[in-house]
C-alpha positions as CSV (number, residue, x, y, z in Angstrom):
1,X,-23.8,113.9,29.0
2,X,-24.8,111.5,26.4
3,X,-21.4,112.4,24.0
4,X,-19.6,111.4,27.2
5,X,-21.2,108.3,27.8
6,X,-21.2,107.2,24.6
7,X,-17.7,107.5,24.4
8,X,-17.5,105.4,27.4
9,X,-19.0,102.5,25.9
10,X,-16.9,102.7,22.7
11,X,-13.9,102.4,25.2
12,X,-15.0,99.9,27.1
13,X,-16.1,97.6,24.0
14,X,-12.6,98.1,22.2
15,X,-10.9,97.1,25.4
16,X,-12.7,93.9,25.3
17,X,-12.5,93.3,21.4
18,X,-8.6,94.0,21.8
19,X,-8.8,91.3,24.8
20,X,-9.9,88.6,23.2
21,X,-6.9,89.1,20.5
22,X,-4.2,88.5,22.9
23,X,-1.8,86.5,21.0
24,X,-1.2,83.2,22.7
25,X,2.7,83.9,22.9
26,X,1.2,86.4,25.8
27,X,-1.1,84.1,27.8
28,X,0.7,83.2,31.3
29,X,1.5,79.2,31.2
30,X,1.9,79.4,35.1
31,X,0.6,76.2,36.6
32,X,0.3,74.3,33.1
33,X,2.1,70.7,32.0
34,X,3.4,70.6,28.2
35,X,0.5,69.0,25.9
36,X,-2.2,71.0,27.7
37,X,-4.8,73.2,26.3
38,X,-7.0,76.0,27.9
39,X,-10.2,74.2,28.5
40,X,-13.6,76.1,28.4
41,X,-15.2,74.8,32.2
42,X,-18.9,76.3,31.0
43,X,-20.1,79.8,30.9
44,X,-20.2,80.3,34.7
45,X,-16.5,79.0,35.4
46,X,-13.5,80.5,34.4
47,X,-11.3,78.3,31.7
48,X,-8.1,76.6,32.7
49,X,-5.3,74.8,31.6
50,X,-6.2,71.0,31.1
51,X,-5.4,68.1,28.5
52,X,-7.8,67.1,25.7
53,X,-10.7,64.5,26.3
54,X,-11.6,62.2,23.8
55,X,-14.7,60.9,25.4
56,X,-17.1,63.6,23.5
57,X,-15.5,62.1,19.9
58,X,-18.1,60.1,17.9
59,X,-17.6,58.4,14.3
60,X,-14.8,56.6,12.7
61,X,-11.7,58.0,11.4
62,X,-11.2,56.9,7.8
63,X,-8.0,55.1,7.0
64,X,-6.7,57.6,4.3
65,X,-6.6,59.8,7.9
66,X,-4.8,57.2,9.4
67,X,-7.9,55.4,11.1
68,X,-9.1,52.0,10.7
69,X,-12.3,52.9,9.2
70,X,-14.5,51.3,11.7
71,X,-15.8,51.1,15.0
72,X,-14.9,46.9,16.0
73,X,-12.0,45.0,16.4
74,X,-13.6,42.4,13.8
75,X,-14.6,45.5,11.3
76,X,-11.0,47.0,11.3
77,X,-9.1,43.6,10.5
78,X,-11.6,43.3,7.5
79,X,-10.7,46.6,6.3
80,X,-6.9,46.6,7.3
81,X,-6.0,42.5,6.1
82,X,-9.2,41.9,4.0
83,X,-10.1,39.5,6.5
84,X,-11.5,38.9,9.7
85,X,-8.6,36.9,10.7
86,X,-4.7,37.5,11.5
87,X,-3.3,35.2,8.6
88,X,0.1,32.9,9.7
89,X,2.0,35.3,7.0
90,X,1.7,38.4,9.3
91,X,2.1,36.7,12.6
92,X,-1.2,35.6,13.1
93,X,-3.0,31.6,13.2
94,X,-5.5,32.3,10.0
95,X,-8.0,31.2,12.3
96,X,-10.7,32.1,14.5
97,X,-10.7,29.7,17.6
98,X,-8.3,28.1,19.7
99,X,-9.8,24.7,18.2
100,X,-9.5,25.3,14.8
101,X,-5.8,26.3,15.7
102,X,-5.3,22.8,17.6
103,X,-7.0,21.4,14.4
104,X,-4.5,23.7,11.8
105,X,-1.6,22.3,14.0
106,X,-2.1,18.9,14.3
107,X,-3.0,18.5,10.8
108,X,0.2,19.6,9.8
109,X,3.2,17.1,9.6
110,X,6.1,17.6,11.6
111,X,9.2,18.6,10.1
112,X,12.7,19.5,11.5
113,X,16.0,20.7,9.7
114,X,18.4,19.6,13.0
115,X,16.3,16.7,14.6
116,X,17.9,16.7,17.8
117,X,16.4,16.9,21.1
118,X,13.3,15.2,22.0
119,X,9.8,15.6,21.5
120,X,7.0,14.9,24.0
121,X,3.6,13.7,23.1
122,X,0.3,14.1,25.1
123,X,-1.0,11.2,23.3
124,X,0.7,8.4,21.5
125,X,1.2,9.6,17.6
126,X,1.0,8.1,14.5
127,X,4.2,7.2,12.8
128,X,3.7,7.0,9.0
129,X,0.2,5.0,9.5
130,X,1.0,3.2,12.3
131,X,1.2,3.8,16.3
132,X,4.2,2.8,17.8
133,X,3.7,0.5,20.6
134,X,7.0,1.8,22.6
135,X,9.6,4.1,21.8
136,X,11.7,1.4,19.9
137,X,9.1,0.1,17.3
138,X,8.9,3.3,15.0
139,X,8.4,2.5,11.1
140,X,9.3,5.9,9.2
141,X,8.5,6.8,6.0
142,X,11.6,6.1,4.1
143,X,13.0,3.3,6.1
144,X,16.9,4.0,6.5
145,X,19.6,1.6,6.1
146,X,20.7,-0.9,8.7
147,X,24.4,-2.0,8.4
148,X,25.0,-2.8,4.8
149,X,21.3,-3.5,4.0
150,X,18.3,-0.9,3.5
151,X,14.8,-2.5,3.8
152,X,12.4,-2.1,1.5
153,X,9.1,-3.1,3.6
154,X,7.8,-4.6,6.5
155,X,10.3,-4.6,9.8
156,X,13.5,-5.5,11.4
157,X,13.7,-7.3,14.5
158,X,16.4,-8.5,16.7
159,X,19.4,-7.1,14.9
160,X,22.8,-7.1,16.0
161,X,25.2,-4.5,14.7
162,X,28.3,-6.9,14.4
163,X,26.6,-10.8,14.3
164,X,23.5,-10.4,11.9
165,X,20.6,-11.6,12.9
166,X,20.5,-12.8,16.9
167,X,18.2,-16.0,18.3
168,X,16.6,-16.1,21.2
169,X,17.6,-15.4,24.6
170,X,15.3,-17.7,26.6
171,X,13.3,-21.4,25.9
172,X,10.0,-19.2,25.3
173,X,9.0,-19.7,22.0
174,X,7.5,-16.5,19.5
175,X,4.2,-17.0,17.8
176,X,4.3,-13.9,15.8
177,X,1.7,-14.2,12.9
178,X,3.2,-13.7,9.6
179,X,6.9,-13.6,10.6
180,X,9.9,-15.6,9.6
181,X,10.5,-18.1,12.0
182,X,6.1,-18.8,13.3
183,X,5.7,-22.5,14.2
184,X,3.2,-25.1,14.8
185,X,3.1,-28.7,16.2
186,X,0.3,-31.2,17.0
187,X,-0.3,-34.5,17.5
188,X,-2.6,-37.5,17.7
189,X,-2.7,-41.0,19.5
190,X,-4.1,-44.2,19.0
191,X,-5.5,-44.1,15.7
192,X,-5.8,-47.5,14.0
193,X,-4.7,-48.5,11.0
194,X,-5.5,-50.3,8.0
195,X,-2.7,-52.7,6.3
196,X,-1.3,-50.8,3.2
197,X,-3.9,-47.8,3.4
198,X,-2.8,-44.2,3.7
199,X,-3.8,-43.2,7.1
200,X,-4.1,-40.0,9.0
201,X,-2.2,-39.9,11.8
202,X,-1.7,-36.1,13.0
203,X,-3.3,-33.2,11.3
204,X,-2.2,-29.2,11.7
205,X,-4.1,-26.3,9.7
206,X,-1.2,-23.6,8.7
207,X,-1.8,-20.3,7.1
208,X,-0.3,-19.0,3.7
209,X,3.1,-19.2,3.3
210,X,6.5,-21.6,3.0
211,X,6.5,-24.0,5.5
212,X,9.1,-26.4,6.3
213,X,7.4,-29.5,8.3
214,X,8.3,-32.8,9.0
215,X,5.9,-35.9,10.7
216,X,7.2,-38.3,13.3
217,X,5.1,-41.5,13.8
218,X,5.5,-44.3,16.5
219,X,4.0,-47.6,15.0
220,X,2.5,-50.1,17.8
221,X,1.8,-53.6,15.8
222,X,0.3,-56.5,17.8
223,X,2.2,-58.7,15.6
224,X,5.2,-58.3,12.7
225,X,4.3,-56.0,10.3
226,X,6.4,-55.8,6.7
227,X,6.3,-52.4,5.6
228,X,6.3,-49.2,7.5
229,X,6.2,-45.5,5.8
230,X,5.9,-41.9,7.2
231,X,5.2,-39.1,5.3
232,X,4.2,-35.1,5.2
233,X,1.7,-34.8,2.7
234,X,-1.5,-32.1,2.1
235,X,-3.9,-34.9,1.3
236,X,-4.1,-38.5,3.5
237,X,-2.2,-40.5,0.8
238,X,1.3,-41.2,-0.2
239,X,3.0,-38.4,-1.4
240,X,6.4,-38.0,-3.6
241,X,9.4,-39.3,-2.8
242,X,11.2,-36.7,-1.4
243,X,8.7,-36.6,1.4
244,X,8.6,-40.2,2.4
245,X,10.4,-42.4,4.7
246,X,9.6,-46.2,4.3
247,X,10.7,-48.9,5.6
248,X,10.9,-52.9,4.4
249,X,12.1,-55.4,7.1
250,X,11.4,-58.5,8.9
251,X,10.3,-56.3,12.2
252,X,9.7,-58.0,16.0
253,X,6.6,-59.3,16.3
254,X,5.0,-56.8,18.7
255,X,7.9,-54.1,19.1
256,X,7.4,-50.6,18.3
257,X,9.0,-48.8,15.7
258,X,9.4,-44.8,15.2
259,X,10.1,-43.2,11.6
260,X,10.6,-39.7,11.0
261,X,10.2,-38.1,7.5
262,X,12.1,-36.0,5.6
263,X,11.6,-31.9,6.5
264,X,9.5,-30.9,3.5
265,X,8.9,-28.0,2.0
266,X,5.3,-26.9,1.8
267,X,4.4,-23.7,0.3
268,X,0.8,-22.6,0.7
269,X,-1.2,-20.0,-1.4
270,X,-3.8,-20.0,1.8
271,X,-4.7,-22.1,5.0
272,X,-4.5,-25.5,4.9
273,X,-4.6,-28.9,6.6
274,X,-1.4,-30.7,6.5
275,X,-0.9,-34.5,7.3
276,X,1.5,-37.1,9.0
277,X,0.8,-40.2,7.2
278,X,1.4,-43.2,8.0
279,X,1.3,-46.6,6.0
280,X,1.4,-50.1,7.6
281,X,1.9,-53.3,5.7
282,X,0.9,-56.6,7.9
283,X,-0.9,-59.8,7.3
284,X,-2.0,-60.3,10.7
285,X,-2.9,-58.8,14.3
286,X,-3.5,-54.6,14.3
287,X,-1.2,-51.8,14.0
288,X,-2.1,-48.2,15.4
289,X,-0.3,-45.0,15.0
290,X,0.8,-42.0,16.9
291,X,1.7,-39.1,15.1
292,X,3.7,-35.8,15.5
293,X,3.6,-32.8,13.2
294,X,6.3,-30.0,13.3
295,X,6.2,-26.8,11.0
296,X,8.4,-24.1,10.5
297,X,7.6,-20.6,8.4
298,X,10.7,-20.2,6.4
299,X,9.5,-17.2,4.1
């Protein structure tokens, strides 16, 4: 009885050693999906076809296995770029925030090989130093030739393509500081004078610069004066020649007389007081002048 059962056991544990040596080739794939696996459910369940979880796979894969080496998105760039950044060269900014990529950006000239098109501007930009005050006043870099002239500095204004330069439009006169054409006037009344004696008889202060400016004066005698003289000068006295007008005649006793000087050139290293003078010669009675001062920048 014990030979028989003996031999009974041996069966029954070579049945189950030979089972679990099926080859897989013999396994019944009924009810499975192509990339499955036979999945162990615990010891109390039997196993079934089902795919492969990754949730129970700790550590980092190395990345001479094809891994990154790491466990953060931070960690892997290091390891991958040497940095913790995308740089520009592989499609990235180089940077880490959105500011310091509105910073990169902006500090970065513009450049286009076919500039066509336009270009719109949150803000108003910079042009070469300066901000353009509307879409016409733009000063580039390497100002470009106008007709048959290239400018070397400073700005053109009121250009014609065909004429040259073009004048104004309308009786409202510039006062653009600094630019070819600026002008000033003034005048004074009733100042008195003394016979033969330089006199002041309009003043105007102009800036640097070379100024063409003439002087008007209207003489009022009381009696008949000899002499009478009007001249631009930058000191109350008689100046040269050239900038005189003078007069010698019997004049009306009592009759106003107007002179006008020459137009003088006046150049001016920095801001200064220019004069109409006026001279009177009489013997008799009082003379008193008013005075008119034109100026014109010329350069």
């Amino acid at each position: 009885m014990k030979r028989l059962f003996t031999a009974a056991l041996f069966s029954l544990s070579s049945i189950a050693f030979g089972a679990t040596l099926t080859p897989v080739q013999l396994l019944n794939p009924a009810g499975s999906t192509a990339g499955q696996v036979i999945v162990s459910s615990g010891p109390s369940t039997a196993p079934g076809w089902g795919p492969v979880s990754l949730s129970g796979v700790t550590g980092t894969l190395p990345i001479a296995n094809g891994g990154t080496g790491a466990t953060t998105q931070a960690a892997a760039l290091t390891n991958l770029l040497g940095t913790s950044v995308v740089p520009v060269a592989n499609g990235g900014t180089g940077v880490t925030s959105a500011a310091a990529e509105l910073s990169r950006i902006g500090a970065a000239p513009l450049a286009s090989a076919s500039p066509t098109g336009t270009w719109s501007f949150a803000a108003r930009p910079t042009f070469n130093g300066a901000t353009p005050w509307d879409s016409a006043n733009l000063n580039p870099a390497s100002p470009p030739a106008w007709g048959n002239s290239t400018p070397n500095s400073g700005a053109f204004s009121s250009l014609s393509a065909t004429a040259g330069y073009t004048g104004l439009t309308s009786t409202t006169l510039p006062y653009t500081v600094g630019v070819l054409g600026e002008y000033f006037s003034g005048s004074t009344s009733g100042t008195s004078m003394t016979t033969a004696t330089a006199t002041n008889c309009a003043s105007i202060s102009l800036p640097a610069g070379d100024w063409d400016v003439q002087a008007t004066i209207q003489f009022t005698p009381s009696a008949g004066p000899s002499t009478l003289a009007t001249a631009v000068s930058t000191s109350v006295s008689v100046p040269s020649l050239q900038s005189e007008q003078s007069l010698a005649l019997p004049f009306t006793s009592g009759q106003m007389q107007i002179i006008a000087s020459p137009v003088q050139r006046i150049p001016l290293s920095a801001t200064t007081t220019v004069y109409a003078v006026g001279v009177a010669g009489f013997s008799s009675g009082t003379v008193t002048c008013n005075g008119y001062l034109r100026a014109r920048r010329a350069h």
